[in-house]
Structures are given as structure tokens and as C-alpha cells.
C-alpha positions as MATLAB code, in Angstrom:
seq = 'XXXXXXXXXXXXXXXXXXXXXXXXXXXXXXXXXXXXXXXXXXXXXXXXXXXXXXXXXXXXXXXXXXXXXXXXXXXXXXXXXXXXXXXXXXXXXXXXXX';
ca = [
       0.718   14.027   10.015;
       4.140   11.956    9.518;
       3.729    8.554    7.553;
       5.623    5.791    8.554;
       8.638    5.013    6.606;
      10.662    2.128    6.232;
      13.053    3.052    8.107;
      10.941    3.610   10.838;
       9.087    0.910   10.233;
      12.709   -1.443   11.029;
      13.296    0.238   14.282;
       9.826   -0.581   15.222;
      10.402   -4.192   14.531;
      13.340   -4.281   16.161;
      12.216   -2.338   19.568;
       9.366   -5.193   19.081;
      10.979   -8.571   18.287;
      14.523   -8.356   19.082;
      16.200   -8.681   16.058;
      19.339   -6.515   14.905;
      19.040   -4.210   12.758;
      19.868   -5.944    9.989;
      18.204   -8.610   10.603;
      14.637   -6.837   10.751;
      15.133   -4.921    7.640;
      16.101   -8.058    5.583;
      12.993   -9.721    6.742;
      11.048   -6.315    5.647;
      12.614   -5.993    2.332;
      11.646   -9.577    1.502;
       7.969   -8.910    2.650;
       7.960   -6.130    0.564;
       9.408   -8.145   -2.403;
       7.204  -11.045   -1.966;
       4.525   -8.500   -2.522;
       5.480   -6.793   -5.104;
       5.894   -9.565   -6.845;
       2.467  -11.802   -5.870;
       0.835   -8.481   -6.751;
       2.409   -7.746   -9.698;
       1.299  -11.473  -10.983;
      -2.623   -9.924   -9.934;
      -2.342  -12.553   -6.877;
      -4.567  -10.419   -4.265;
      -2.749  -10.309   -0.545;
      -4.716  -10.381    1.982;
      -3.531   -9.416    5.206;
      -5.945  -10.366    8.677;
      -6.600   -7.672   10.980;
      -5.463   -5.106    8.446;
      -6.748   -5.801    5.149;
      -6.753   -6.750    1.455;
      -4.869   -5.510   -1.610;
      -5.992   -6.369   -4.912;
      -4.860   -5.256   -8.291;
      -7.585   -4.035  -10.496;
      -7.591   -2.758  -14.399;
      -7.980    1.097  -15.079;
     -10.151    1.908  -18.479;
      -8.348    4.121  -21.458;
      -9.216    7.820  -20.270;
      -9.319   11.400  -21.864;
      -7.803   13.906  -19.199;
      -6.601   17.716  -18.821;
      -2.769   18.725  -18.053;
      -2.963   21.518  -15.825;
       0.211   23.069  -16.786;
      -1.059   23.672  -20.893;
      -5.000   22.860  -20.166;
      -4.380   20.407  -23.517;
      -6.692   17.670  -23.458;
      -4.398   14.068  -23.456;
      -5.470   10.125  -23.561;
      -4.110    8.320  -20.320;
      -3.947    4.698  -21.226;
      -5.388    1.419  -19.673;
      -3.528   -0.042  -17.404;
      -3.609   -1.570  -13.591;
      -3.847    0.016  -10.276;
      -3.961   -1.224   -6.368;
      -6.508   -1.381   -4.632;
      -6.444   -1.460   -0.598;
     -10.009   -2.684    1.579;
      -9.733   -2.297    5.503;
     -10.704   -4.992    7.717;
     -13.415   -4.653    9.511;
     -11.774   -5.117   12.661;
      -9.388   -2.262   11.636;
     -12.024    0.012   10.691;
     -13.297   -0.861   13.898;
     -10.492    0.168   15.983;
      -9.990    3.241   13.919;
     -13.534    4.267   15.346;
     -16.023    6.109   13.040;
     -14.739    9.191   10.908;
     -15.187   12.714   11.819;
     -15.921   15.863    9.579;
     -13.073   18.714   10.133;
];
């Protein structure tokens, strides 16, 4: 499965709205900015008919490397969080088992 890219992600807007090229990926760089940004402050975004993302803090850990099997500390920090809307999860129908 291919993810969508930004790139792709511009030609859809502009097959969509109109707008030249440039024009739609100025207006997706500063969506991604203004998110970055609100997020990075801890604002949560919440986005209707998609969803919500919310930054939450991550505990001080012990983990493994796999390369040496050494035991290592991996520090406290932040970490995004995404929840589906339930109108998206109902379009996406209910999961399978492969």
C-alpha cells in the first residue's frame, strides 16, 4: 500500500479546487505549519469528519538496542496522538483479520 505524500497530496488539491500549483502547495505548507506549531504549543487540533490530534507526555523508560542487546534509558518526553472520528471509522467499515 502507497501513502499519500505531499506531493500528491497538492495535485489532489489542485485537480479538486482549481488552484495552480503553487498556489495549492502554499496553502498546504501553511496548514502544515500552523500545525506544527499549535501542536508543538500542546494545543490539540481537531479536525471534523477526520479526527483529533493531541500531544501527550511519554514516561522515562528502560529499553533493549537490538543491534548490542545492551539495556539503555529512553527519556520522557512528548508524543502525538491521532483519534478517528466516528464518522470516519464509520466509512472505513469494520476491520478484518488477514
Amino acid at each position: 500500500m502507497n501513502k499519500l505524500n505531499k506531493a500528491a497530496l497538492v495535485a489532489q488539491i489542485v485537480t479538486r479546487t482549481g488552484l495552480t500549483t503553487r498556489q495549492a502547495t502554499s496553502a498546504v505548507n501553511a496548514m502544515l505549519d500552523s500545525m506544527t506549531s499549535t501542536l508543538t504549543a500542546g494545543t490539540p487540533i481537531g479536525l471534523p469528519g477526520l479526527g483529533t490530534f493531541k500531544v501527550l507526555p511519554t514516561v522515562e523508560r528502560t529499553g533493549v538496542r537490538p543491534s548490542t542487546g545492551e539495556t539503555i534509558v529512553i527519556p520522557a518526553g512528548r508524543k502525538v496522538t491521532f483519534k478517528v472520528a466516528d464518522d470516519l471509522k464509520r466509512t472505513l467499515g469494520p476491520q478484518r483479520e488477514s
